[in-house]
Each structure stands twice: as C-alpha cells, then as structure tokens.
LOMARKOL-909230 format. One record per residue (C-alpha): x negated, y, z. Coordinates in steps of 0.001 Angstrom, whole numbers, plus 500000, padded with zeros to 6 digits. Each point is the difference from the previous one (the first is absolute). Example, Ala and Ser with C-alpha at 12.3 -4.5 7.8 and 13.67 -1.06 7.14 Angstrom:
residues 2
487700495500507800/498630503440499340/
***
This chain:
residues 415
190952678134881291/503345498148500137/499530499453503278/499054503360501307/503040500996498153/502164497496501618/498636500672503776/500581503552499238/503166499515499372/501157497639502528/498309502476502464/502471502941498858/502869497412500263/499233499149503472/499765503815500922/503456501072498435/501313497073501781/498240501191503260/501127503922499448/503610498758499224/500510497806503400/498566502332501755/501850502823498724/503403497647500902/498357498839503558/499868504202500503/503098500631498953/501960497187501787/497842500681503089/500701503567499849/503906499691499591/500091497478502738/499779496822498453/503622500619497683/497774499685496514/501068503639499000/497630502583498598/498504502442503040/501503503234499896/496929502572498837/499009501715503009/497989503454499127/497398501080503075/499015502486500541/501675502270498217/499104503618499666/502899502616499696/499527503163498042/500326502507503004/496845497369501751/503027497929502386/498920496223499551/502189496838500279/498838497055501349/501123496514499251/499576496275500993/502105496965499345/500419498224503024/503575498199499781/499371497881502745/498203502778502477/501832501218503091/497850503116500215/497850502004497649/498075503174501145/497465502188497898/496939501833501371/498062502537498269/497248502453501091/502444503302499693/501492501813502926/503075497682501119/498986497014498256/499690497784502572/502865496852499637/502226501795497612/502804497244499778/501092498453496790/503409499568499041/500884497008498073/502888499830497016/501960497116498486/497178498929497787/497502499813502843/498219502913499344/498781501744503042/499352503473499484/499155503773501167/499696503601498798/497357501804501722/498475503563499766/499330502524497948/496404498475500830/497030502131499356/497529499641497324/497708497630501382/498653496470499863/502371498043502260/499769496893501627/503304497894501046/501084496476500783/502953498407500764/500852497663503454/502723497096498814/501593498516503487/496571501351501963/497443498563497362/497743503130497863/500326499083496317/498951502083496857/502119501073497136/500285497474497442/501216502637497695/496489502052500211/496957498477499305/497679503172501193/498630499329503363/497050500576502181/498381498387502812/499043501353502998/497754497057501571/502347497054500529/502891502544499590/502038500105496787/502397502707498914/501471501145496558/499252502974498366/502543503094499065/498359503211497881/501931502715500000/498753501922497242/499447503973499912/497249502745501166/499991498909503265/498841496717498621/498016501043497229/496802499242500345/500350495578501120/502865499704497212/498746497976497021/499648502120497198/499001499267495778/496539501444501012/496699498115499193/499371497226503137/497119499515501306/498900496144501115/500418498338503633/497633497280500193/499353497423503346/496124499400500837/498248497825502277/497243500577501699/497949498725502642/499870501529503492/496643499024502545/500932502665502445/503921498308500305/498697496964499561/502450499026497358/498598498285496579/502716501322498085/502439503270499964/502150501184497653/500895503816499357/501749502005497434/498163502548497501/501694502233497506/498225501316497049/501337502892497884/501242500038496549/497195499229497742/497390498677502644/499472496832497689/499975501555496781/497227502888501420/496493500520500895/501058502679502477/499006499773503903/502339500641502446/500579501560503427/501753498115502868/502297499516502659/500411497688502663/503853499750501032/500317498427503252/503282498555501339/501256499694503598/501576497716502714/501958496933498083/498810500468496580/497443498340498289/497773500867496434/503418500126498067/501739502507502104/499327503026498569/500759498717496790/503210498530500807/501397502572502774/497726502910499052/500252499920496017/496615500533500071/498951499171496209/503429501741498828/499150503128501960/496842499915498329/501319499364496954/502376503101500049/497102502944501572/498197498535497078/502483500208497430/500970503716501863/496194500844499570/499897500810504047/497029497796500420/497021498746498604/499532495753498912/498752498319502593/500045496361501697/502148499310503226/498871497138501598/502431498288502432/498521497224502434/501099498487502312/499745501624503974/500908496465501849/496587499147500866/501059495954500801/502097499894496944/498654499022496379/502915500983498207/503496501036500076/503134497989500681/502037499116497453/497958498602497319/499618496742500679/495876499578500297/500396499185503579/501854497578502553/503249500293500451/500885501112502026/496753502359499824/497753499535503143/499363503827499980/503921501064499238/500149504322500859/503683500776501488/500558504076498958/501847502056502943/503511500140498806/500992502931497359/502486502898500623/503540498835500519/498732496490501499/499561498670503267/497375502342502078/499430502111496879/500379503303499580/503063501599498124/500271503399497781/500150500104496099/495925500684499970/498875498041502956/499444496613501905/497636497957502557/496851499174498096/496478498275500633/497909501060502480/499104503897500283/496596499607499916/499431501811503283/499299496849502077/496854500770502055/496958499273499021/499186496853497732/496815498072499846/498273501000496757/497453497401499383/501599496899497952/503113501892499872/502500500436496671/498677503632499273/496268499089500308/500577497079497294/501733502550497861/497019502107499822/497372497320499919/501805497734497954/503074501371498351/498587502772498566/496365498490498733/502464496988498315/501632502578498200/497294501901498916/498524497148498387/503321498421498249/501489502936498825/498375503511497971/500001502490502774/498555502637500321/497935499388503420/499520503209502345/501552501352503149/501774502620497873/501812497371497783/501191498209502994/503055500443501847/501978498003502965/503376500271501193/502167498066502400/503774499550501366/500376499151503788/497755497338501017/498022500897496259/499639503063501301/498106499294503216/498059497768497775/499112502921497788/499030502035502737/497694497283501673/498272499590496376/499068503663499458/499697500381503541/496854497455500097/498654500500496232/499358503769499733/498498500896496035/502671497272499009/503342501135499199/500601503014498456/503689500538500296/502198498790502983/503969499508500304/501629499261503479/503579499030499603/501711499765503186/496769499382502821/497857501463502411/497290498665502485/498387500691503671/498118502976499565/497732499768502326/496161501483500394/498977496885497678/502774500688496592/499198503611500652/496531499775499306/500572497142497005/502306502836498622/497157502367500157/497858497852498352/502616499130497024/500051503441499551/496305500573499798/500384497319497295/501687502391497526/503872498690499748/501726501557497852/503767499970500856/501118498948503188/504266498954499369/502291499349502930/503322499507500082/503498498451501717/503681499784500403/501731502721502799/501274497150502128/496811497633499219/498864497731502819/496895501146499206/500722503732499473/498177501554503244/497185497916498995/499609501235496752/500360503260500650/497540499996502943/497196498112497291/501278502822497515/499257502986502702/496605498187500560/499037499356496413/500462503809499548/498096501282502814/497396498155499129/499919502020496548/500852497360497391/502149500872497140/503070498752500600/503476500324500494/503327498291501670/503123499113498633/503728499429501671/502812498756498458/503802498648501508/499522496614501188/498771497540501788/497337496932499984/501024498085496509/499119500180496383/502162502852498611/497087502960501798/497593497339499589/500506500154495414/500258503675500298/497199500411501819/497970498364497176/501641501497497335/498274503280501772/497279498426500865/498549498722496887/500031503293498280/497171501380502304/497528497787498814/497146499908498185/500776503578498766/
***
C-alpha cells in the first residue's frame, strides 16, 4: 500500500516537472529564445458586428498570409507588430462554417490558437463558426446528442476484410426498445466515412431537426465510398504514410477552387459516364452495407424505412444503387450529380418508379459544376412521374449547399 502510494506520487512529481519545462521550453521558444513569458496571442477572434482577427506569432517569419474559404480570402497578408504578432482583420464574414489556414514564408500551417479543425483527405484546415440563422441548423446547440459510433465490417464484393464507417443513433437509441428508420449519407470526391460528420455536421444537424421536431429518429449510417480504402486518414490504423491516402480538389479561395461566400470545387459530380456495377462501391452498399446494419442495429427493415442520399461523387453512387436495386430504397437525395441518360438509365428509372419510391429530392448550387447535370436528372426524374422536387441555392461545388441541402432533406423522410 506504501508503495502504491509512493509510485503514485513520484508519478505526479515527474508530471508537474514535465508540464513546468515544457511550459518554459514554450515560452522561451515562443519569445525567441530570450527566457521571457510569450505574449498571449488570441485567434481567432470574433468581433461583435461578425469582422474576425486573425493572429500568429511568427517573430522570426518574413511573410505571413491567411486563406479562408470567403470571397477574397485568398493570401490575405499578415502584418506583424513589435511583439511578433502577425495579424489581420477580415470581413464582416457570413454566418457559416469557415475553413482558413495560414502560409508562414510559403509553408500552410494551422492556427495554434484554434484547436477546431477538419480534414479533408490529407488536407487540414481550421475551423471558424460564425454563429446566427444562416448557420443555425450545424451550430452546436444544449439539445439532447445523439451517438456517432465507427463499425467494421467485412466487404467480399471489395474484397477488403475490414472497413470502417460512421453510424449515428438518436437520443435514446440505447436506453429504448424502439426500431428505427434509416438513412444512408453518402459523401463525395476526397472524403472518406468521416466527412459528413466533420464537414457536413451531420450528427449536429440531426441533432437540431430533432430537437426542432422537423423529423422523425432515425439512424444515418456513413461508410465509407473509397472502394480500395479500409478507413480514413488520419487515425492512425494504417501505414503512414497510408497506402490508399485520398487528395480532396482544393476548396473555394485555394488553388483551382472555386471562390464565392457559398461555393467551391468539390468531388466528383457524379455524372461520369457509365460505371461498371458489378463489384462496384454501390452494389456492396446494398448487399453488404445495408444487411450489416440490419442485423447490428434495431431497424426497422422495409423499402419505406430506407432512405439514400449522396454529395458529388455520393451522389452518383446513390443513383447507381437505386438505379440497379428497384423495391430497395424508399427515399432518394441527389446533392450536386447527374448521369448519362441514355435508353439504358431511362428504363432503370422506369423501373425504380414501378418500385413505389416515395420522394424523389434533387438539388444544387447556381454556379455548381454539376448544375446542368442535376437539373437535366431532375427534368428526367419528373417526367418519369416520381414525386419529387429540385432545389437551387447561391453557390457553388463545396459544403455550405451541400449542409443545407440535408438540413432539407432529412425532413422529407419517413413521414
């Protein structure tokens, strides 16, 4: 007993000891090697009329720039004061979920001084809410939260022994009896099983409809839509670096991405040409996926109680899924995709219709890459007589139409 007493005790010696030098390594490394406390350096920080100032200390930097996914945020440069603080006052931004970094002397670094980020891939940013109604529905709220969990299951048709994805369950799932309807959320080009709840605020959009009482419990099961990959960067349960490593396009305000306050370059639109079905990603979703669930969780296990949406490349995944399994999904979501339609889809969308589908959602940005391909599916989907309707909003190929459109999505569901 003496003992335990005595290595517990030693143990919290040696960690003050630890905290303390490396509190004074930071704070001599920070102020240049002089021993002197760090000047506190606040970042980001949010004005009351929604400007934001941005700060780094660099003392021994040449250049610092700042880029950010608003309109004119590309290399916004710094200016450094006496203290070495490098700093900038940008906006009034809008209220959104922002992404930024900062460039010292050419290399991309994050904010030190914000610990929200997100990963797009192998791409790190930070994260910047700007909090209001525009915002509303991904801000975290004092609502009841559902749970995110990460599976693994086994895949025959990709081959793989074991891949991970993401499944949220609703307030009170584990303290219920209760089945429950659900949704399989796709994500597109770049992303990986995490995405939408990372970038798309997937389980906190839930958790506010729910909390708003604009939708009904259900699961949303997230997987992951990179059939060679077993799970998502950034974790460390792979090599490093990971043999199967997704590089995102670029976001708005970067390199080859596309700029506006709503908008940017995405993953793939989904309208590709035709894709080989057989021992494809959407034909393990159905014929694994979605029997995996349906054993491991309480659902409630018809066409009616199923629903599938997808962003980009997600959403010419969704459409290949219900396009080949009539009688499966009852509910569909396209978020920024189209397709060929040829004889061949036209006569798969006849059939899905024949199959009973309930709602039929399409929807993208006004300067989308994959606008005229959406709205072509859309004019299709409604000739053919399904129940359906398309949605527009200002912007382009990124996440800020992409959480809107789910937020308006998830409503029509299961009703």
């Amino acid at each position: 007993m003496k003992r335990l007493k005595l290595t517990w005790m030693g143990a919290a010696i040696v960690s003050l000891l630890f905290t303390s030098a490396a509190f004074g390594q930071n704070a001599v490394a920070a102020s240049g090697g002089r021993g002197a406390a760090a000047p506190r350096v606040v970042s980001p920080e949010i004005m009351p009329d929604k400007r934001v100032t941005f700060r780094l200390l660099a003392p021994k930097a040449s250049e610092v720039n700042l880029t950010g996914h608003w309109e004119n945020g590309t290399n916004v440069p710094l200016k450094k004061d006496d203290k070495g603080i490098w700093s900038v006052t940008v906006g009034p931004l809008s209220e959104q979920l922002w992404g930024y970094s900062f460039t010292v002397d050419g290399v991309k670094v994050l904010d030190p001084g914000n610990a929200e980020t997100q990963r797009d891939g192998n791409r790190y940013e930070n994260l910047l809410m700007i909090s209001g109604p525009g915002s509303d529905m991904w801000d975290f709220k004092d609502v009841p939260h559902g749970q995110v969990e990460s599976i693994w299951y086994s895949s025959e048709i990709l081959k793989e022994k074991s891949r991970r994805m993401l499944v949220y369950t609703p307030p009170g799932y584990h303290t219920s009896t209760a089945k429950y309807p659900v949704l399989y959320l796709l994500h597109g080009g770049g992303g990986d099983e995490d995405a939408w709840d990372t970038m798309g605020r997937a389980n906190i959009i839930m958790d506010n409809l729910l909390a708003a009482g604009k939708i009904k419990p259900m699961i949303v099961v997230m997987p992951n839509g990179n059939a060679t990959q077993t799970v998502s960067q950034g974790y460390g349960f792979g090599p490093t670096p990971a043999t199967t490593s997704v590089t995102a396009p670029p976001p708005p305000g970067q390199a080859g991405g596309g700029r506006g306050p709503a908008g940017a370059s995405g993953g793939a639109a989904g309208g590709r040409g035709a894709q080989p079905y057989e021992g494809s990603y959407p034909q393990s979703l159905v014929k694994e996926i979605i029997p995996f669930i349906e054993h491991s969780y309480r659902v409630v296990a018809n066409k009616n109680s199923r629903a599938v949406a997808g962003l980009s490349m997600g959403a010419g995944h969704t459409i290949a899924a219900t396009n080949n399994n009539p009688g499966v999904f009852g509910y569909i979501g396209v978020f920024s995709g189209g397709g060929r339609i040829d004889e061949t889809f036209q006569k798969q969308l006849a059939a899905l219709k024949a199959s009973g589908v309930k709602y039929y959602w399409l929807g993208a940005g006004d300067a989308d890459m994959a606008h005229a391909g959406t709205v072509a599916l859309a004019d299709e989907v409604k000739k053919e007589g399904f129940t359906t309707s398309y949605h527009e909003m200002t912007g382009i190929h990124y996440w800020f139409i992409w959480r809107k459109f789910l937020s308006d999505f998830a409503p029509v569901l299961f009703q």
